[in-house]
LUMGU-305399 format. One line per 10 residues: number of its first residue (from 1); their letters; for each residue x, y, z of C-alpha. Coordinates in Angstrom, 3 decimals, m for minus. Example, Ala and Ser with C-alpha at 12.3 -4.5 7.8 and 13.67 -1.06 7.14 Angstrom:
residues 2
1	as	12.300 m4.500 7.800 | 13.670 m1.060 7.140
//
This chain:
residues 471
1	xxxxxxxxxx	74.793 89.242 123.301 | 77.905 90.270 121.503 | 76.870 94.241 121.331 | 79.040 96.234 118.744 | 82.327 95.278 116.636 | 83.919 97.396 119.291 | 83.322 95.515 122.206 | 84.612 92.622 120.856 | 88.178 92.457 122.275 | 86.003 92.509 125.260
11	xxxxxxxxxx	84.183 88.931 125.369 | 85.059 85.868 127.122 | 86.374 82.979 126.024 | 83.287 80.839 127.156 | 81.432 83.858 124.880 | 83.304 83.841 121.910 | 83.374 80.229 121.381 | 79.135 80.323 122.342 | 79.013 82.918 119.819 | 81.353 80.720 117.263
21	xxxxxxxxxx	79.164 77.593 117.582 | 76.098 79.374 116.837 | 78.099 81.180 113.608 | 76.820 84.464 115.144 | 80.698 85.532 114.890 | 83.659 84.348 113.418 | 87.330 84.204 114.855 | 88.156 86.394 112.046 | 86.008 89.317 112.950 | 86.761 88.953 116.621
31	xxxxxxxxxx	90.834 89.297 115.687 | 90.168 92.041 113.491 | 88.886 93.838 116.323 | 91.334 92.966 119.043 | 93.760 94.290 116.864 | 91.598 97.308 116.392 | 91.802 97.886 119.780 | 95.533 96.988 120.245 | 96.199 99.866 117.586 | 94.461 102.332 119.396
41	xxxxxxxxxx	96.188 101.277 122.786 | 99.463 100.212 121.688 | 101.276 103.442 121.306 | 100.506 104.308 124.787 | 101.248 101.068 126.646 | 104.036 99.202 124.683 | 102.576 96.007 125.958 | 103.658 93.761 122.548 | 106.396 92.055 120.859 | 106.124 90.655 117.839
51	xxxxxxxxxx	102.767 91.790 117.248 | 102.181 90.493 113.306 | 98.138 91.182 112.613 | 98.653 88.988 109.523 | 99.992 86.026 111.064 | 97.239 86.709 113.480 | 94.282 87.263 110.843 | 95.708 83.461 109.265 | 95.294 81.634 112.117 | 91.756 83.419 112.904
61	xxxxxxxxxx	90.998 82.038 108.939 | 92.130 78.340 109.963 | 89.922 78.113 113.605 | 87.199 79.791 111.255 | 87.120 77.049 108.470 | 87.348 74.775 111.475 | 84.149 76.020 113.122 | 82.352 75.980 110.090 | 83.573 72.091 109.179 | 82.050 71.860 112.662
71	xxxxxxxxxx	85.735 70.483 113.773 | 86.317 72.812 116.394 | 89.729 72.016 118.538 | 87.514 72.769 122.134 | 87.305 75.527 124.586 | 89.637 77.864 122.847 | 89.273 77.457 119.439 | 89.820 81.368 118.128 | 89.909 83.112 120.751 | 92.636 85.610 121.014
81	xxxxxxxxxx	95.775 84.963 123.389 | 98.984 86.640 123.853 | 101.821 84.907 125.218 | 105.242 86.194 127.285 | 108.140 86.376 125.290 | 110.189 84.471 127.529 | 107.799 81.740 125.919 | 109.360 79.965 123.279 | 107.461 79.903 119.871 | 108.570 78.112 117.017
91	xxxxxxxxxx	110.530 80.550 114.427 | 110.509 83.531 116.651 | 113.947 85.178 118.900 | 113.457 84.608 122.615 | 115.295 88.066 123.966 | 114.550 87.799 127.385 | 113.997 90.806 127.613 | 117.529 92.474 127.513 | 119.571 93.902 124.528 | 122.218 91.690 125.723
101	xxxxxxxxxx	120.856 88.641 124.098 | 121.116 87.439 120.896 | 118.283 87.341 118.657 | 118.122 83.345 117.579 | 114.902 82.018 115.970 | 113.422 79.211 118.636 | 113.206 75.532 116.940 | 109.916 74.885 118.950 | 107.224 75.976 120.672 | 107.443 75.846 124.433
111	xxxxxxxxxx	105.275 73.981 126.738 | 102.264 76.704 126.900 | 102.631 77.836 123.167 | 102.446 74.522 122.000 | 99.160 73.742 123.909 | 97.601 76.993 122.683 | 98.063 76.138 119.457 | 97.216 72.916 119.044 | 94.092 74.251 121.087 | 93.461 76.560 118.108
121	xxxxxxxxxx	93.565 79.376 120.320 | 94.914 82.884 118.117 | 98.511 84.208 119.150 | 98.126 87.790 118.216 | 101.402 88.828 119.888 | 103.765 88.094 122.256 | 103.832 90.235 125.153 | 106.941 92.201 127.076 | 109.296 91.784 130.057 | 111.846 93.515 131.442
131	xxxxxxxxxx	115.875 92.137 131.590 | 115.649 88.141 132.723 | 112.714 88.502 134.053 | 114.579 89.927 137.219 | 112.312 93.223 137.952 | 108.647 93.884 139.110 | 108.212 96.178 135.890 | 108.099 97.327 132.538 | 111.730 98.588 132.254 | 113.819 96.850 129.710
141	xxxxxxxxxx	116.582 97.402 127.746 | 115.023 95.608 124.621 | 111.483 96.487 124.815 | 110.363 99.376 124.777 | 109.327 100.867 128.543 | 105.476 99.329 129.042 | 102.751 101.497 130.909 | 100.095 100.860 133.270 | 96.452 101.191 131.598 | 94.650 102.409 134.315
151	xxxxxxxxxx	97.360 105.230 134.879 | 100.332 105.519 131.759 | 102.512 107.438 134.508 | 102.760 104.195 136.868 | 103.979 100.626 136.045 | 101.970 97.675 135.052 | 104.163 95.795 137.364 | 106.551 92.785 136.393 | 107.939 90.588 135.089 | 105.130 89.429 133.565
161	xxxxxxxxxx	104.789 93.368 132.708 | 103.169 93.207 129.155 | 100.849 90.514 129.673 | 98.900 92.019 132.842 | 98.912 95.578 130.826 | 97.030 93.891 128.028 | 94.602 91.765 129.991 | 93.762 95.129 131.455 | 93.676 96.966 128.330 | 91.596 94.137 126.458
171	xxxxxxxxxx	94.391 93.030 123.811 | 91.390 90.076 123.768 | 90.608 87.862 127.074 | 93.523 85.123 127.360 | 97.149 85.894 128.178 | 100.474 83.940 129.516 | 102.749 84.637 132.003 | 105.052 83.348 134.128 | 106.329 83.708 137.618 | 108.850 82.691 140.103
181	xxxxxxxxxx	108.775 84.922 142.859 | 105.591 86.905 141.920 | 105.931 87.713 138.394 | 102.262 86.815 137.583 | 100.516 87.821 140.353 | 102.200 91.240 141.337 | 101.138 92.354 137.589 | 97.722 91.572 138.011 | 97.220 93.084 140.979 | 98.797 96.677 140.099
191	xxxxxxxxxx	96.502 96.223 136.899 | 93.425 94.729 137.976 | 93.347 91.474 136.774 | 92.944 87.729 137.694 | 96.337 85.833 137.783 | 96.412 81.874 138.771 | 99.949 80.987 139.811 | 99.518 77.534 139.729 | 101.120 74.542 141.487 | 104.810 74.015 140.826
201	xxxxxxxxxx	104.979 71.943 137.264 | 100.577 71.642 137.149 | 101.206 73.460 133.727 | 104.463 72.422 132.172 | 107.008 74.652 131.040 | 110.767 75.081 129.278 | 113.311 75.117 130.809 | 111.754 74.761 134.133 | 113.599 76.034 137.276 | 112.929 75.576 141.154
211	xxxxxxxxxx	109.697 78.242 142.129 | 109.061 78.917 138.536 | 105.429 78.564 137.192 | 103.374 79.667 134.048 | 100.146 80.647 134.424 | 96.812 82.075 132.562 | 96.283 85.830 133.321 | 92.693 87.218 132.703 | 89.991 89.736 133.010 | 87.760 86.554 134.722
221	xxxxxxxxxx	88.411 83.602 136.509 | 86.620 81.972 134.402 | 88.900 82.753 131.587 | 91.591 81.477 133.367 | 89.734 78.132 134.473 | 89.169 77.829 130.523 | 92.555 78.203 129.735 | 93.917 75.798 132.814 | 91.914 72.939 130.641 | 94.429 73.480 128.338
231	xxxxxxxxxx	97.927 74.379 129.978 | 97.406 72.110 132.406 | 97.797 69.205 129.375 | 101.349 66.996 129.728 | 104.766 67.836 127.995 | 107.269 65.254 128.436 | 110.054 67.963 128.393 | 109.553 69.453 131.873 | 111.215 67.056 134.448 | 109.275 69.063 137.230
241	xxxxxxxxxx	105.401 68.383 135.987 | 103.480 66.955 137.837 | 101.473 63.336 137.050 | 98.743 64.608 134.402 | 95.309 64.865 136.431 | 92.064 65.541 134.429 | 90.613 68.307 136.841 | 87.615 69.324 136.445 | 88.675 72.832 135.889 | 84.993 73.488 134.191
251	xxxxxxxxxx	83.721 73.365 137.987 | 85.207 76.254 138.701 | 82.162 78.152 139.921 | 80.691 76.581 142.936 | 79.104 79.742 143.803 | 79.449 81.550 147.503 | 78.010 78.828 149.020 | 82.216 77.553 148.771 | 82.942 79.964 151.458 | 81.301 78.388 154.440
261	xxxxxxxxxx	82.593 77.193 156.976 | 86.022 77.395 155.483 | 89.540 78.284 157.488 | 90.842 81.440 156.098 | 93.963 82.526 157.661 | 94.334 86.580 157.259 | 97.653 87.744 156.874 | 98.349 91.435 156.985 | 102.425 91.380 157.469 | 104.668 89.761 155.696
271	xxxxxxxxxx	107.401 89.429 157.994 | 110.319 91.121 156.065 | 110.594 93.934 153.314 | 108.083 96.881 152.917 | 105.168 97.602 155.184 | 101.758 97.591 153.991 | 100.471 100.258 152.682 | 97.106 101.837 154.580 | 95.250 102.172 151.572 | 96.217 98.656 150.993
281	xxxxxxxxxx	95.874 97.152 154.484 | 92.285 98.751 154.286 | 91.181 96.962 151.217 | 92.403 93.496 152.738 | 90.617 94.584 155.615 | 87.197 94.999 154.065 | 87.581 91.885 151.594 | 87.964 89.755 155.181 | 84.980 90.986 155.932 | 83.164 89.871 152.627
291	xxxxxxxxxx	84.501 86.583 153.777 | 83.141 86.608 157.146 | 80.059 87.367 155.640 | 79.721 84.762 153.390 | 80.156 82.122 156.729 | 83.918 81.870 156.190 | 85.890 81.446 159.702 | 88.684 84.431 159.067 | 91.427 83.892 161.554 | 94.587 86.792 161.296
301	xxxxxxxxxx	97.561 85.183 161.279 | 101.576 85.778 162.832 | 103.737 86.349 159.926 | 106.384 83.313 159.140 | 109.061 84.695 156.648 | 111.720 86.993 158.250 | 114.305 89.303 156.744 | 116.830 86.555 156.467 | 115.024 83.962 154.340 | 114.315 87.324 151.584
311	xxxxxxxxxx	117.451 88.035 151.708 | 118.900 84.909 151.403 | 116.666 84.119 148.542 | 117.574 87.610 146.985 | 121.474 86.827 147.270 | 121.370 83.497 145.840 | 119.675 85.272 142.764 | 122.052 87.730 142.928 | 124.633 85.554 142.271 | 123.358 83.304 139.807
321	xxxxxxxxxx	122.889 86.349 137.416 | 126.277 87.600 138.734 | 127.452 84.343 136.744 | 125.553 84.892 133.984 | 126.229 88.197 132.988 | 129.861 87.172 133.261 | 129.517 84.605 131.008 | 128.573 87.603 128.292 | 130.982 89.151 126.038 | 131.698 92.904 127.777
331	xxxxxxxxxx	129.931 94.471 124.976 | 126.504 92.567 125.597 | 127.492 92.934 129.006 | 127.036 96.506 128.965 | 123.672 96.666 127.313 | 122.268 95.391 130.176 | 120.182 97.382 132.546 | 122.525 99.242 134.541 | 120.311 98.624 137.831 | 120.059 94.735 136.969
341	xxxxxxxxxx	124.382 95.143 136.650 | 124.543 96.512 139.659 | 122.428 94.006 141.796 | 124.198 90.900 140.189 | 127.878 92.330 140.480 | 127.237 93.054 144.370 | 127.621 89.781 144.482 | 131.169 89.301 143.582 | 132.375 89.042 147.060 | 130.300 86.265 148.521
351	xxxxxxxxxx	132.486 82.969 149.051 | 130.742 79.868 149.291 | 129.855 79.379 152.074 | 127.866 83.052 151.765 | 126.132 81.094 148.418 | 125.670 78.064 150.389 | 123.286 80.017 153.183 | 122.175 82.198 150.777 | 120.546 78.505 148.750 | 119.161 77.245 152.073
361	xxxxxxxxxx	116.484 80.126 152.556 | 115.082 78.140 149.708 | 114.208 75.370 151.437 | 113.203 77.440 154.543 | 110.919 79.301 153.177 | 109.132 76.431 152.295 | 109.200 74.503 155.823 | 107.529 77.747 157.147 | 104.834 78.457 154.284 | 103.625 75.126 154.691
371	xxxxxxxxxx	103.847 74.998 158.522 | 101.580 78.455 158.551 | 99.050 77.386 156.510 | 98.498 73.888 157.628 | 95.791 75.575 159.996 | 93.538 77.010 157.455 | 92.342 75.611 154.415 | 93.615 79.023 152.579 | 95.154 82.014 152.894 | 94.156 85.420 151.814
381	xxxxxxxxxx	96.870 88.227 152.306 | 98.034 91.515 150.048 | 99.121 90.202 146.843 | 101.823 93.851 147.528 | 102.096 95.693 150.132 | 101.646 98.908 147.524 | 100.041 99.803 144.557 | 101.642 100.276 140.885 | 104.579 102.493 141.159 | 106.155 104.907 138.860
391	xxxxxxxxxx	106.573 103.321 135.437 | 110.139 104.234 135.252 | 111.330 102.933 138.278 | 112.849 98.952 138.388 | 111.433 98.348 141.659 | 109.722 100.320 144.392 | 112.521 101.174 146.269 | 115.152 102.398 143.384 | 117.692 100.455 144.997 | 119.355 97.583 143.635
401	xxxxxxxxxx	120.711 96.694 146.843 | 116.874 96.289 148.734 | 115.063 95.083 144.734 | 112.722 92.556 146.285 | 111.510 94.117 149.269 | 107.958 94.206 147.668 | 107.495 90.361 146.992 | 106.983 88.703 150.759 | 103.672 88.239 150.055 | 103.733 86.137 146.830
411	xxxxxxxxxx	107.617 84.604 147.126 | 107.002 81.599 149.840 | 104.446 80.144 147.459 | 106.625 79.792 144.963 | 109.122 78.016 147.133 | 106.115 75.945 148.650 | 104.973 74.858 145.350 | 101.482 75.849 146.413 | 98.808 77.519 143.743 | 98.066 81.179 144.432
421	xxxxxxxxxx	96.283 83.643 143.174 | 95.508 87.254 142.482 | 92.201 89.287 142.741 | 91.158 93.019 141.881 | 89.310 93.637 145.876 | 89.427 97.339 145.701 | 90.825 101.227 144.580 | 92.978 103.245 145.885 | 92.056 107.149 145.987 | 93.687 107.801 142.763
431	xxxxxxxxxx	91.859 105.124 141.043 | 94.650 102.020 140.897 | 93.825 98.742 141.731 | 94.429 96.482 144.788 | 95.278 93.305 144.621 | 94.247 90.200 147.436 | 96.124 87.208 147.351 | 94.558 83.734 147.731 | 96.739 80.877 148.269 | 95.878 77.322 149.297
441	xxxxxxxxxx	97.648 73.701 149.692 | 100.108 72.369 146.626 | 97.793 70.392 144.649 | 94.368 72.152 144.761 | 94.775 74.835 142.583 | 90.967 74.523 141.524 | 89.826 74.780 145.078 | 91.909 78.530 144.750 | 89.924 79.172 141.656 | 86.588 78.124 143.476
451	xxxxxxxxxx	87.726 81.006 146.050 | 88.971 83.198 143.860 | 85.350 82.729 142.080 | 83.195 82.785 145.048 | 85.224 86.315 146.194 | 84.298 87.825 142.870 | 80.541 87.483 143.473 | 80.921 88.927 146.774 | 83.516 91.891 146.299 | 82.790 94.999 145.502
461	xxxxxxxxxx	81.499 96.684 142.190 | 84.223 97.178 139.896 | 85.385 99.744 137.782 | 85.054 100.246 134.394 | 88.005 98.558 132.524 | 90.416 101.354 131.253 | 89.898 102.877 127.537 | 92.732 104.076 125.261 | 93.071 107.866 125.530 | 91.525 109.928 122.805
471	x	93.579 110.503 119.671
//
């Protein structure tokens, strides 16, 4: 089953922990090799932070004695996991990924470290970001700039950049992101990957802030449905969670036979920002069709954000990080990304009554997300309207006065509080993935992964995963 030491960075949790049980492998030869693999691939992605293979080979020893005392914490026991920096863990800085911040040493774990590793699961790094989160890429002025696997000249997206590079890459199967206007899911779809952004406050997180989300990014939905058993667990310190529900997160797969007869709103236009790409468009095109075929009703659908609500939404932002870059000493100030500077100070001008209908897109955006999709029981859609774009850019347009014209598609859930998801549905001509966006209503974020599961049996072959170049 488990084929040769070098594969192993590329077996599933469910495999791994088979594959522990049976004390065919051990959690210490499986992190030996993920970091095997890391080496060869880390010098051309700069997907880590904090990457410590020591640290990493001692907690591999502890899930190891645990197996063998047949004590085993569960589903994750072992198995490798990296987790965004923007993730508190006990003893390490939290940088955000800018220059500007100071480098303190966090006094706990946050929310999804803390249920990794009491889950026994194996941090082997922490994975990048670029300035506050506030870009769709790997630019940062702390970390170095992170690359795309399946091309190194394009971006792996953002801000959950690292994390979606190494899922692609194979830094082992589990990773943690976050995401509050796309962050998750835009990543995985410029890299290939699975993303769940789940529910607003289904898996708790520190500090927690209106639209954002953590969320399991993978190679499988499975993976993620393995690791939603665990972030999913309560933490008292997020005043947003939800009431702790034990979903049944293992009945993930319910095969195609979920598809039919279900309401699947198509939408092909987001209503504001960039047009879809054809390459794009076509790809959402032809996974429709999968669904039709599977007995799924596929209805297209009238878009229902406009210009104003992204706007709005962007402005508000704007000026919130206006406020907190003024806040900095000019020195830290100035090590900030220059294109992040720029977007926040444009702010300066707005009065209040500018930040007061600038806030109230917030709440409109959600009104309409919900309204559109009351009709279907999900809705499938680009997760962008392009693929990855050059890895030095900040955003696809260049411009920090137009940054978020790319996230139409994947903002309203966030402000809707319903789960969504991204899928790998096709290529374009030059080889880089396409991602399709599944959403459906707040609360049933397994019904998205039984979906998201059912379209992966139906979709097209896939690619080979991406190797590190030769030496």
């Amino acid at each position: 089953m488990t084929g040769p030491v070098a594969a192993l960075h590329a077996l599933s949790a469910a495999e791994l922990t088979a594959a522990y049980q049976r004390a065919e492998l051990s959690p210490v030869e499986v992190t030996r090799a993920v970091l095997d693999h890391i080496a060869r691939w880390e010098p051309h992605l700069q997907a880590s932070y904090l990457l410590r293979p020591e640290q990493a080979l001692e907690q591999a020893r502890a899930s190891e004695a645990r197996w063998r005392k047949g004590q085993s914490c569960g589903v994750l026991d072992g198995v490798p996991v990296t987790v965004k920096e923007n993730i508190a863990t006990r003893g390490d800085p939290t940088p955000l990924g800018t220059a500007a911040t100071h480098l303190v040493p966090a006094t706990d774990d946050a929310p999804p470290a803390a249920r990794l590793r009491e889950a026994g699961a194996v941090m082997v790094c922490k994975t990048t970001m670029p300035d506050y989160g506030m870009l769709s890429s790997g630019l940062s002025s702390f970390h170095p700039l992170s690359r795309n696997p399946w091309d190194l000249g394009k971006t792996p997206g953002g801000s959950s950049a690292g994390g979606a590079a190494a899922a692609a890459a194979g830094y082992g199967p589990l990773h943690v992101g976050t995401d509050i206007g796309g962050s998750l899911r835009l990543p995985a779809g410029w890299c290939g990957i699975f993303s769940l952004k789940p529910s607003l406050g289904r898996i708790p997180i520190d500090p927690p802030y209106t639209g954002r989300a953590a969320g399991p990014m993978t190679r499988s939905v499975a993976d993620a449905a393995a690791m939603m058993q665990v972030l999913s667990r309560p933490d008292a310190r997020d005043s947003m969670s939800l009431p702790y529900q034990d979903i049944a997160w293992a009945s993930f797969d319910q095969g195609v036979g979920k598809l039919r007869g279900l309401k699947i709103g198509l939408l092909l236009d987001a209503g504001c920002g960039l047009p879809v790409e054809p390459e794009v468009l076509a790809a959402i095109q032809a996974a429709a069709r999968h669904f039709e075929t599977a007995g799924a009703i596929v209805t297209p659908m009238l878009p229902f954000m406009m210009q104003a609500m992204l706007d709005g939404m962007d402005h508000f932002w704007r000026m919130r990080s206006h406020l907190d870059l003024a806040a900095l000493d000019p020195a830290d100030q100035a090590k900030v990304l220059p294109y992040i500077r720029a977007w926040a100070d444009s702010a300066a001008g707005m009065d209040g009554k500018a930040v007061f209908r600038a806030a109230s897109q917030f709440h409109a955006v959600r009104v309409a997300s919900v309204k559109a999709c009351a009709a279907f029981d999900y809705v499938i859609s680009p997760t962008a309207p392009m693929p990855a774009f050059a890895a030095e850019l900040p955003s696809p347009t260049n411009d920090p006065l137009r940054p978020l014209e790319h996230i139409g598609f994947t903002v309203p859930y966030n402000m809707s509080e319903q789960p969504a998801a991204s899928i790998n549905c096709g290529y374009t001509a030059a080889g880089l993935p396409i991602g399709l966006q599944i959403a459906g209503p707040r609360f049933d974020d397994l019904g998205v992964l039984q979906v998201a599961r059912a379209f992966e049996l139906i979709r097209d072959t896939q690619r080979p995963w991406p190797q590190p170049p030769a030496a």
